[in-house]
N, C-alpha and C positions, 0 to 999 in steps of 0.2 A: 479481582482477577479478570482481566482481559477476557479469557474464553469461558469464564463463571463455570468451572469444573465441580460438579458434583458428586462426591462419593457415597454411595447408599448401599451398603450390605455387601459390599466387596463387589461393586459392579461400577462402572464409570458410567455417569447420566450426564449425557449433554442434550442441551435444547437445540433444536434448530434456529433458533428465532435470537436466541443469544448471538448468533453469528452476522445477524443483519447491522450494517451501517449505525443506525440509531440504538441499538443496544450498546455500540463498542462508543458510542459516540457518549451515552449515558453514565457508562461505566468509567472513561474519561475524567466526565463531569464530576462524577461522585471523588475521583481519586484527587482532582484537584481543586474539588473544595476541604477534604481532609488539611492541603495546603497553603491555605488562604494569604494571598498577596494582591498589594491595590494594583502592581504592575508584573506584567508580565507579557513574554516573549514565546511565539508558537514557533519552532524550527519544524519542519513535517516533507518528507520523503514521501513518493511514489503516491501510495493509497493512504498516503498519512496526511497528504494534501486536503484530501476528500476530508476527514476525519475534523482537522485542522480548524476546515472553512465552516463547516458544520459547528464544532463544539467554539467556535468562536461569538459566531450567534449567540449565545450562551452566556459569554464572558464580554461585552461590545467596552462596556466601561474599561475592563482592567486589562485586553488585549492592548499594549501600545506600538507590536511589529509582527509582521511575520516573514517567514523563508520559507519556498516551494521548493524543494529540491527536484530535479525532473518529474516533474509535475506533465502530465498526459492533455493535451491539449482536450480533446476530444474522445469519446471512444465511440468509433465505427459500428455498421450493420455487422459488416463481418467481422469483427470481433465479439460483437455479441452474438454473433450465431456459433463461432469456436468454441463459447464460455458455452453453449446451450448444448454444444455438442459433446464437450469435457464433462460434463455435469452428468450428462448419458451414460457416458463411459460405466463400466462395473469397475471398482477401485484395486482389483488385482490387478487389471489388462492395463491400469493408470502406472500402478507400481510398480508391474513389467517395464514397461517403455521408461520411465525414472530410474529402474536400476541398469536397465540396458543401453538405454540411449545417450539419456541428458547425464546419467552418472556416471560413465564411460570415460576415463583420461582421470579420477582421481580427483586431484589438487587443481589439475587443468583443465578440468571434465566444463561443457558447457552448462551445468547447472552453478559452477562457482564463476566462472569467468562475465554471466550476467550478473554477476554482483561485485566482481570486483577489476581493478584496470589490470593489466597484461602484467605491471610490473611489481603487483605485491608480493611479498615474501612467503615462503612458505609459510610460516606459522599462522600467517592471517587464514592462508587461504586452506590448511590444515582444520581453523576454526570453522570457515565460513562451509567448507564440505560435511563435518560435522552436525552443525545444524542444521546443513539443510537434508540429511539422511534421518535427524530428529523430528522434520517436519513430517506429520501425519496428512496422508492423501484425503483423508473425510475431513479433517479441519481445515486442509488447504479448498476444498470442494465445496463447504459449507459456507466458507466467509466468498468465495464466487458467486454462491447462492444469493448471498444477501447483500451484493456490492450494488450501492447507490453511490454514481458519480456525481459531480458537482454540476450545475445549470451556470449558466450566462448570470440567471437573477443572482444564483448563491455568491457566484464573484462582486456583483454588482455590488454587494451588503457589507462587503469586507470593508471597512473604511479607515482603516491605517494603510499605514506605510506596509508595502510586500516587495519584498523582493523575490527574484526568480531566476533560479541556477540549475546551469544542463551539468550535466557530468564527462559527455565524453571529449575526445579528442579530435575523435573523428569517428563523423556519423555513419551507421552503416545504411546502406536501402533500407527501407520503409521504417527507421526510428527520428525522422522531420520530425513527427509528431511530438516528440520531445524536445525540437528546441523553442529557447525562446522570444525569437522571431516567431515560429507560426501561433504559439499562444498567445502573445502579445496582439496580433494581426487577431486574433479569433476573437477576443475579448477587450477590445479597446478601449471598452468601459472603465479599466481598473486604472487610466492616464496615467502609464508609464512613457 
């Protein structure tokens, strides 16, 4: 289990530390060597990138591809000081603004419409609000906590074939960062 939930006397125990990068990276690992194949393929999303490039270290023999899906070129000062400053936050004042703001319009509220394009269907986007009222503000807080991005070197190491795919159509102000021109240009290294 991804967030290694533990039940003890009718009380929910989670560790901190289980939320860091190389914990989920670990747990990864364990799940697929449960699966053991001489070849295999990494597809990896957003902070799945990160995950990805890490638990591939892992696997160098029997990784033969991978796929970045908007994949975050870099992450900024100021973004690390927003994560420093969210972290601050007490988790009610977090859940206010999540159920007031970003969950505001439903189906079409801006907490579904960053995950999905303008023209899905209701029922996706039924799902996707669903989950994301499912997602817990201290597990969303905790894996913030323990987010380790990927380095220049960590690309360097990747040595299959990658591919790297943006998602939108049209970018808005300050989401460059996601295409794959400025990662490409930031990371040369990987001679695409």
């Amino acid at each position: 289990d991804v967030e290694k939930v533990i039940f003890q006397k009718g009380k929910l125990q989670v560790k901190i530390n289980d939320y860091k990068t190389e914990s989920l990276v670990d747990d990864l690992e364990e799940l697929l060597k449960l699966y053991p194949s001489e070849t295999m393929v990494f597809v990896c999303h957003s902070y799945g990138c990160c995950l990805g490039t890490f638990l591939y270290q892992r696997f160098k023999t029997t990784v033969k591809a991978m796929t970045f899906i908007s994949v975050k070129a870099d992450i900024s000062e100021k973004e690390l000081l927003q994560r420093k400053k969210i972290q601050s936050c007490p988790d009610i004042f977090f859940d206010a603004f999540r159920v007031l703001f970003d969950r505001r319009g439903g189906v079409n509220s801006h907490s579904v419409n960053r995950m999905l394009h303008k023209d899905a269907n209701v029922g996706l986007r039924t799902k996707q609000l669903k989950w994301n009222k499912q997602s817990k503000t201290f597990v969303w807080k905790r894996m913030l906590g323990g987010f380790k991005w990927i380095s220049r070197d960590d690309i360097r190491g990747i040595q299959c074939p990658l591919l790297l795919i943006a998602g939108q159509e049209v970018m808005r102000q300050g989401d460059e960062e996601h295409s794959p021109e400025i990662f490409m240009a930031r990371h040369p290294e990987i001679g695409l």
